[in-house]
N, C-alpha and C positions, 0 to 999 in steps of 0.2 A: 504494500500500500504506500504511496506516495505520503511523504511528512506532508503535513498542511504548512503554508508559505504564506507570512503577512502581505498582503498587495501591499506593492510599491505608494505612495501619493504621487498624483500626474499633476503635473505644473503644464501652464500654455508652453506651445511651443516643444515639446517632449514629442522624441522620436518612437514611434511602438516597432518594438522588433518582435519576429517568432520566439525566441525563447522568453519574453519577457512573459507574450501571450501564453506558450506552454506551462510557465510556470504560475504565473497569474490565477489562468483561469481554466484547463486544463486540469493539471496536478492537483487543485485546490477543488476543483471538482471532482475528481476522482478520490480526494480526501474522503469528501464529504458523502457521497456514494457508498463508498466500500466502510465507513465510520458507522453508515446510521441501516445501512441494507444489509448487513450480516447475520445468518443466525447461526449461532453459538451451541454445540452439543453442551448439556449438562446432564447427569446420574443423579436423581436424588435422593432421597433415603424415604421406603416405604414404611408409613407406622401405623399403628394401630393393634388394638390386641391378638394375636394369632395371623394378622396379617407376612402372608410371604411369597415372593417370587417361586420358590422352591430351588431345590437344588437341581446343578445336571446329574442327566442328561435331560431335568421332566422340567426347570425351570421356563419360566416367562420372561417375556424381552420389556425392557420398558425403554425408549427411544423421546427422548424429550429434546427443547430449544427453543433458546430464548434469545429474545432481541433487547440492546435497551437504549433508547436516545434520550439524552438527559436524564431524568427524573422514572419517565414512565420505560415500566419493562412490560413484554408481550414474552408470553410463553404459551409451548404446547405439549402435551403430556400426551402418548399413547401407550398404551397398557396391552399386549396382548398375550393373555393367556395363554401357559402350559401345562402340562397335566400335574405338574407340582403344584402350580397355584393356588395359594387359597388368600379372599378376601374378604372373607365371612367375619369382618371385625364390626362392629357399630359406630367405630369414627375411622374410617380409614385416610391417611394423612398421607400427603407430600412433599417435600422438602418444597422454597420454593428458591430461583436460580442466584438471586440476590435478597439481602435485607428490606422487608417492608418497611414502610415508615408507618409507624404505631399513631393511630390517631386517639390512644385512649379505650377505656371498656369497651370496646363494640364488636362485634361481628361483622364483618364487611364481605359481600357477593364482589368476586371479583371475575369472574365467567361461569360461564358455561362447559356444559359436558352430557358422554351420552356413553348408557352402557349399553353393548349391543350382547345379548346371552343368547348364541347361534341357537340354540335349539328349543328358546321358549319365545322371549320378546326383548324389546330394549327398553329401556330409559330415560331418562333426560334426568338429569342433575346440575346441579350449581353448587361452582365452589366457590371455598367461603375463607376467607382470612380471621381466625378466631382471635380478638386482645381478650377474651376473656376469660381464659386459661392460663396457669399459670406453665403452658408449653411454648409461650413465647410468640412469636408473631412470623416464623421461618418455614411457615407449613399451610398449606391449603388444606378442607378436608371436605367432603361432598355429602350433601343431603341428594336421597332420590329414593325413589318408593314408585310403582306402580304408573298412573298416569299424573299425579301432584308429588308436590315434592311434601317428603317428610318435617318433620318439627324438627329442627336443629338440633335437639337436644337430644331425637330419639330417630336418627337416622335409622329403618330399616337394614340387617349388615344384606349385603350379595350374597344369597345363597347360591351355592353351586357353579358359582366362576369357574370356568372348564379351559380346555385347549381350544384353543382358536375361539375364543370371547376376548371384546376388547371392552377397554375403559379409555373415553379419549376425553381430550380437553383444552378448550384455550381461557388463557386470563390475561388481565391485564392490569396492573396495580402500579401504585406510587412507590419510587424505593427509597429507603432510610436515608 
C-alpha cells in the first residue's frame, strides 16, 4: 500500500508535473482505497456454556472479517457447522474484532443474523452488545427463537446444530 503523502500547497504560477500528480493524487488515492476497502480475517473466541466448534477431524469452521474506518467497525461472522458442533448454550457469544466503546448499562443490537438448521428451518436473530454483564463489552451474543426473537435474557439455546448448518452474521458498532 502506498504511504499517504501531505499534498504539496500550489502557489500561482507553479509548474504541475507527472510525479507530483502520481504522488498527489494517485498514491494518496490509492492510500485511501486500500486504508478504508480492506477486510481483515479475524478468529474469535466462541463462549457460552457447552458451546464448541469440536474437535478434528468433526470440528466446524468459523471464517469471520472485519472492516474499520475511523470509529465504526463492520464485521461478518459465518459459522458452519461440523458434526463436533455443539451450540446448544443459552447465550452463545462472540468475540468481537476490536474494542466497543461502552456507552454505559445497556444492551445494544448491533446486527443482524440468521441460523439456517438444513434439515428443519432457519432463523433470524440479532446480535447484541451486552454492558450489562459483568463479561465486558468484547462479545456479541444473539437472541432468536422461532419466527420473533427471544427475551434477551432467555435466549432459546440451538438445538441440534448439525454439519452443514450455518450461523451467519453482520454488525456494525462504534469502537472504544
Amino acid at each position: 500500500m502506498p504511504a499517504w503523502t501531505a499534498p504539496r500547497t500550489w502557489v500561482a504560477a507553479d509548474t504541475l508535473t507527472a510525479a507530483q500528480l502520481n504522488t498527489d493524487v494517485r498514491d494518496n488515492t490509492l492510500h485511501l482505497y486500500e486504508a478504508f476497502g480492506t477486510w481483515t480475517a479475524f478468529t474469535p473466541t466462541l463462549g457460552g456454556t457447552g458451546a464448541t466448534l469440536g474437535t478434528a477431524p468433526n470440528n466446524g469452521t468459523l471464517v469471520c472479517h472485519y472492516m474499520r474506518i475511523n470509529k465504526t467497525v463492520h464485521a461478518r461472522y459465518i459459522l458452519l457447522g461440523g458434526s463436533g458442533t455443539n451450540l446448544s448454550s443459552d447465550r452463545l457469544t462472540l468475540t468481537l474484532p476490536v474494542t466497543a466503546r461502552d456507552p454505559g448499562n445497556y444492551r445494544v443490537p448491533v446486527g443482524v443474523g440468521h441460523v439456517f438448521d438444513s434439515g428443519v428451518a432457519s432463523y433470524h436473530c440479532i446480535a447484541i452488545i451486552d454492558h450489562t454483564t459483568d463479561t465486558g463489552n468484547d462479545r456479541i451474543f444473539f437472541a432468536y427463537g422461532g419466527t420473533t426473537l427471544a427475551s434477551v435474557n432467555d435466549s432459546t439455546p440451538i438445538s441440534g446444530f448439525a454439519a452443514s448448518d450455518t450461523l451467519s452474521a453482520t454488525i456494525t458498532y462504534e469502537a472504544a
